[in-house]
N, C-alpha and C positions, 0 to 999 in steps of 0.2 A: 194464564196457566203457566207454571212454573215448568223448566225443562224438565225435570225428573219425571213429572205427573205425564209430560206428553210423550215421553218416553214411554210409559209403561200403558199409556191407551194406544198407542200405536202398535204396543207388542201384545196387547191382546187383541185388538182386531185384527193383524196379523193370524193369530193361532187361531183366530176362528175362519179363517179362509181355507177352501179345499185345497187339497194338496200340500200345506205347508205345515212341514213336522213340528212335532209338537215335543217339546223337554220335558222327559219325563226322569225321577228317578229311578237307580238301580232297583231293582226285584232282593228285600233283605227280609230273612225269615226263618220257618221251620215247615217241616211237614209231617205229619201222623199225630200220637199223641192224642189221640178225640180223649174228652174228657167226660162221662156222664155224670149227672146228678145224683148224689148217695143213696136217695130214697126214689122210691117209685113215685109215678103218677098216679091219679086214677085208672087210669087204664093198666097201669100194673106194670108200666117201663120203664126205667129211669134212662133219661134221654139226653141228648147232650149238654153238659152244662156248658152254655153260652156264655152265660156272663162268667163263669170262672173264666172261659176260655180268653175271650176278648180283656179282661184283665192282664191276664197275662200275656198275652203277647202286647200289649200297648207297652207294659211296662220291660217287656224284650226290647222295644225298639221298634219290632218287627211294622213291614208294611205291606209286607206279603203271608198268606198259610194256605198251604197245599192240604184240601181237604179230603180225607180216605173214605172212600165206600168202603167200608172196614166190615162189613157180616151180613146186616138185614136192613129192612125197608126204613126203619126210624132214621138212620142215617141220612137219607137223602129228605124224608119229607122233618127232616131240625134241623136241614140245610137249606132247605125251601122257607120255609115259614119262621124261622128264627133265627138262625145262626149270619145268614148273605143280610137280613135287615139291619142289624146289629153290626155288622164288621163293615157296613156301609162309610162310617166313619173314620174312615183312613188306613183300611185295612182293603188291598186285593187277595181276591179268593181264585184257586185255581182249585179244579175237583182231580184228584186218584183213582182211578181207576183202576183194579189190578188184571192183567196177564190169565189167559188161558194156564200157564205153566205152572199159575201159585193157585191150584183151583184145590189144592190138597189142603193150606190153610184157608186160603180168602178167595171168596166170588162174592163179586161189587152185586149190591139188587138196589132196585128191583129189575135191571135191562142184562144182569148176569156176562154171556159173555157174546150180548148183540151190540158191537162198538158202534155199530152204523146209527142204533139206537140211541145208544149213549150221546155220540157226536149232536144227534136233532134236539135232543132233549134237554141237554148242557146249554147246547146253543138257544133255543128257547126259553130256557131258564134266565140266560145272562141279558132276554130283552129286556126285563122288567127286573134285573139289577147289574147295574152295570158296572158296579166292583166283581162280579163276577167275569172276571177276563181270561181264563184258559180251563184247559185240562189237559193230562197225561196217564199216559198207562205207564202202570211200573215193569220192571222187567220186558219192554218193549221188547229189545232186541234181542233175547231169549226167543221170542213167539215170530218168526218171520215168515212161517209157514201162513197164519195165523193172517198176518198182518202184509200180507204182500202189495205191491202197486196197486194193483188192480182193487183190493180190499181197501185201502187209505185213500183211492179216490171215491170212493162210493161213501167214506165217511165224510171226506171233504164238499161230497156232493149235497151230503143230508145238510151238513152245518151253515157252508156260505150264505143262502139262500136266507137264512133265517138271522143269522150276525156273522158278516165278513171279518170282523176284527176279531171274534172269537179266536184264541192261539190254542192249536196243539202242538207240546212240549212234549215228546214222549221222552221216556229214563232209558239212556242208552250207557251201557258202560265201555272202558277207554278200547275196550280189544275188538269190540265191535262197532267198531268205526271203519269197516275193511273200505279196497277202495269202490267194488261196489255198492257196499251200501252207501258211501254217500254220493257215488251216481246215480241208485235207483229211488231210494230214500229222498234224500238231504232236501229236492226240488218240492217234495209232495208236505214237509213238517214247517212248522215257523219257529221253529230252535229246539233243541235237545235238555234234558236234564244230566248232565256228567256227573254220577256219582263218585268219587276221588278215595280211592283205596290202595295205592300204592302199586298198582297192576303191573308185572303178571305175581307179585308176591304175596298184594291181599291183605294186610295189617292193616289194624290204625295208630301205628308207633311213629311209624317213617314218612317224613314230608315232602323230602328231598327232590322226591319225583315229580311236586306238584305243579311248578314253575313251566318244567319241559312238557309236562301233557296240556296245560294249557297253550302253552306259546306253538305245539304241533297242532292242535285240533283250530286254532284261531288261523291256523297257515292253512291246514288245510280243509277248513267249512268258512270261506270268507262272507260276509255277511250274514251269519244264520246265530241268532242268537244263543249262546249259552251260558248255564244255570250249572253253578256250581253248587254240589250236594256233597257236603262233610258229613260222614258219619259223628252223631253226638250218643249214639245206641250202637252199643255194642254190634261187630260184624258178625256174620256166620262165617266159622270154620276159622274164624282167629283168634292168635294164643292169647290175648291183651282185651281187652276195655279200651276204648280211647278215654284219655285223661285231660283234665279241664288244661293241661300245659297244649296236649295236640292239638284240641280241638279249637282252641286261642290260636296257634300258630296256624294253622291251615285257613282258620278264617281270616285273619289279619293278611295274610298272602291274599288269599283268593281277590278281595277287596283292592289289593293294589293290582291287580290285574284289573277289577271292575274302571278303575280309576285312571289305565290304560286303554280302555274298551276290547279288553281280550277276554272277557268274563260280561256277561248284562246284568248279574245279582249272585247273590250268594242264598243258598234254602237248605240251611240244618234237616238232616235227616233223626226226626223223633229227639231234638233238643227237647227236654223234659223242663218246659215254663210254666208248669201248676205244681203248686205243693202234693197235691194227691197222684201225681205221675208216679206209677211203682218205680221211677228211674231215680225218682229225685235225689233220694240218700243213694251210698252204698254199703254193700253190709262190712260187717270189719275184717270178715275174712277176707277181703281183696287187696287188702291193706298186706302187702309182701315184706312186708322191710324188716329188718331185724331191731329196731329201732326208730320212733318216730316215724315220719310216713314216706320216705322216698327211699329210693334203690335205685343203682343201675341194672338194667335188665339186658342178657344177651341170650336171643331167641330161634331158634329153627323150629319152624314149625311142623308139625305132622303131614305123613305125605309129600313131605317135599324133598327137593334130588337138590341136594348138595355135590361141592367137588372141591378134590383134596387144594391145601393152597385158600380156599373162599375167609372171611376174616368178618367181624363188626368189633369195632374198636368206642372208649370212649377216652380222649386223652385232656390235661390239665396243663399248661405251663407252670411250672410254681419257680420260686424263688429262693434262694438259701439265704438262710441266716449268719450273719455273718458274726464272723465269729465263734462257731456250730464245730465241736469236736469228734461231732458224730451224726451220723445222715441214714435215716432209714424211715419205714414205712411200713404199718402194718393195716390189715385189711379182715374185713370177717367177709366170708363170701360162701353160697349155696345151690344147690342147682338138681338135688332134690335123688340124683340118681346115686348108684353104689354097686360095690362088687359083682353084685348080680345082673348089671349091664353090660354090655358088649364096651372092651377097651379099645384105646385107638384112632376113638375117632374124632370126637369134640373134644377140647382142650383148654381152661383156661390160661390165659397168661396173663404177666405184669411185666411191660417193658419200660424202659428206662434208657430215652433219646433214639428209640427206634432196635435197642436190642434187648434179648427176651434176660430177663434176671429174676423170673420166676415164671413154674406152671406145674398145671396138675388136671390130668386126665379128669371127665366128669362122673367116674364110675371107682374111681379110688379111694371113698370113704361114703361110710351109710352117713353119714350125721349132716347133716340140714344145712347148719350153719358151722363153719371150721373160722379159726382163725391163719391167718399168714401173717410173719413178721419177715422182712429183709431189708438185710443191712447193706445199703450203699455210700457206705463209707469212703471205700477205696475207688469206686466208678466216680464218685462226686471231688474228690482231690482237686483243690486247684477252678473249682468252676463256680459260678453264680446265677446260673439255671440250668434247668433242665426242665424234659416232659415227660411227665407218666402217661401209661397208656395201658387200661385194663381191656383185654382182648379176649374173647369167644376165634380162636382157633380151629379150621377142619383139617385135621391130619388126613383123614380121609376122608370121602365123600360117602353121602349118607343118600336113602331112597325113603324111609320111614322111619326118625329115632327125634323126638320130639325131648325138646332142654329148652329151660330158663334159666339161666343160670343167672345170679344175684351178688353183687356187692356193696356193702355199706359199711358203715360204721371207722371211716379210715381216719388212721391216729399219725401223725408225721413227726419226726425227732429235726429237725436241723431244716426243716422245710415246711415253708409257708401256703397251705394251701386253704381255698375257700370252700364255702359250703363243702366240707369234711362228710356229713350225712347224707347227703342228697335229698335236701330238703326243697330245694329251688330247681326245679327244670331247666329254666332257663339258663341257670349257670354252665349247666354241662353240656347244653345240646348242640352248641355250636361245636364244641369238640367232637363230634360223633363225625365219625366215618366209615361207609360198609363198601368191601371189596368183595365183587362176585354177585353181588344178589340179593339168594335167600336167606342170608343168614344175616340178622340186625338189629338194631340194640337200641337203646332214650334210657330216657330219665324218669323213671313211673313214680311220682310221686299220691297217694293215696289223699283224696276230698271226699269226706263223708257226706257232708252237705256237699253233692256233687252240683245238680239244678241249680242251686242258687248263686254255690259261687261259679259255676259255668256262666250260670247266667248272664251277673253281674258281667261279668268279662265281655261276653258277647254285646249287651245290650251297651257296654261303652262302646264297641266296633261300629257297631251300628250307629249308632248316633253320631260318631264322628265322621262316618260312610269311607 
């Protein structure tokens, strides 16, 4: 027997002895998204399509999908009888549950909102298929009332009994991680789902923050696994879409976390990997650009409390030309408001090496899209760089005054600058800087085929893990 060979019978009789952990991979996927079949059954229901579904996610990558009890009984018995047989092959299944709190869209049936039932019967379920390995309720930490100690051990009670390795993962988000709950909580769950929204701001533009809530919740939930959940579906109550650029970079991070063990997997929220997902296109009004499909975007959104001094910038280093008699820059830029709006308060600017050498109130002209030219001829005298930097400004603080404000189409005289349109996200993002907060800015670049070139993107992450 050759050393290799006795190498690897020794490391799996190893893995079969009690007690000794077993390597498994990260947890990579999506969740929601059920997909039915076009036509009906006999029985008059069109039920989930299976085989679209496991098509697509194989071809995601995925090796994980959080399955929703999304309305009525067909959901769990074409989770029973069809869907856990079929995703047997290299696909784990976790079931969704939702929340007493979402009973105004979604109540899970047929056990509605008896979780102690749910727990037995999940657990039950995963005897007799053992890619069936967790559940979670969404909106957990919303319902604590709902879901107290005393409640979670009474599901914990139903479940062990029947499969101890059963995981429940409930969806807690970053602000309800207080320190009680993860003293009263953190003991009774087998990891959490973090869904990653840029909290207390709430976008899917901005990334910046993803790093530090990970590397806080890892400090402080040691050992407990968590499940990192990008929104790929639009948020409630935010001014944007996430864009196939966000949704790329927050997964691409989260992954290097997994790959540090501060993260156990990465589970897209409603990544849209069927052609018949209404997510998959998007229509062309979301397409903002005044040309071609990218803009810079600077946004406060509704409801939110601003304060005067707050800023989101996106800046360029560019290059002059040498030999250039003349040095300026022109910009078309929009933001949708006009005289009929309160002045004073949002402001754009265009600086140049960190001083302002142009701006204009967001309430100074009705028209959509304006043009600006200026000329820095005389600031540029004598030099061979410089930085631009187009800014969302608050002169004063705001409580309710909702702006996008929009630039593209920049023409340079005497100065080298790239992706001119904002056609590439990545060019610009690293320039992006937000001071204060709520008020913050990317690069929205417009994918009509959104799903698939999402897809694609994702499904190389994943594969290269």
């Amino acid at each position: 027997m050759s050393r290799s060979v006795f190498v690897m019978v020794v490391a799996l009789l190893l893995s079969m002895l009690p007690g000794v952990a077993h390597a498994q991979a990260p947890s990579v996927g999506t969740a929601g998204n059920l997909i039915r079949e076009e036509e009906p059954r006999a029985d008059g229901i069109r039920h989930v399509d299976t085989k679209v579904m496991i098509a697509g996610l194989k071809a995601l990558k995925a090796n994980t999908y959080v399955y929703p009890m999304a309305g009525d009984n067909v959901h769990w018995e074409d989770l029973r009888q069809e869907f856990l047989p079929a995703a047997a092959a290299g696909i784990d299944v976790w079931v969704l549950v939702y929340a007493p709190s979402q009973a105004v869209c979604c109540v899970s049936r047929p056990y509605k909102h008896d979780y102690v039932a749910w727990a037995r019967e999940i657990a039950t379920l995963s005897r007799t298929h053992p890619n069936l390995i967790g559940w979670t309720v969404d909106d957990y930490g919303h319902d604590l009332r709902t879901f107290t100690p005393e409640y979670v051990r009474q599901m914990r009670a139903a479940a062990r009994p029947v499969n101890p390795s059963l995981k429940f993962v409930p969806t807690v988000y970053y602000s309800q991680f207080t320190d009680a709950f993860i003293a009263e909580q953190i003991p009774l769950l087998d990891g959490v789902i973090f869904p990653f929204r840029d909290e207390p701001h709430r976008d899917t533009s901005w990334t910046w923050s993803l790093s530090y809530q990970v590397k806080q919740l890892a400090k402080r939930l040691p050992g407990t696994d968590v499940y990192l959940m990008p929104y790929a579906h639009p948020l409630s109550h935010a001014a944007q879409k996430p864009t196939v650029a966000y949704v790329e970079a927050v997964t691409k991070k989260a992954l290097e976390h997994v790959r540090t063990g501060e993260l156990s997997g990465v589970v897209q929220y409603k990544l849209p990997f069927v052609s018949r997902d209404a997510g998959w296109t998007r229509p062309a009004d979301d397409n903002l650009a005044r040309a071609g499909n990218g803009r810079l975007s600077f946004v406060v959104q509704g409801n939110t409390t601003t304060k005067a001094g707050m800023w989101c910038s996106a800046s360029r280093r560019v290059q002059l030309t040498s030999g250039a008699d003349k040095y300026s820059v022109s910009f078309w830029h929009g933001d949708g408001r006009g005289p009929g709006n309160p002045a004073g308060y949002h402001v754009k600017q265009l600086l140049l090496n960190g001083k302002v050498v142009w701006q204009q109130d967001v309430a100074a002209n009705d028209h959509a899209w304006q043009k600006a030219t200026v000329d820095l001829t005389g600031e540029l005298a004598g030099a061979r760089s410089a930085t631009l930097e187009w800014r969302l400004y608050e002169r004063k603080g705001v409580g309710h005054y909702v702006v996008d404000v929009s630039v593209d189409d920049i023409v340079a005289t005497g100065l080298q600058v790239s992706d001119p349109g904002v056609e590439n996200a990545a060019t610009w993002t690293a320039g992006l800087v937000r001071q204060g907060g709520p008020v913050y800015c990317s690069a929205q670049v417009y994918h009509q085929n959104y799903g698939a070139d999402l897809g694609a993107r994702i499904a190389r992450s994943y594969a290269a893990g």
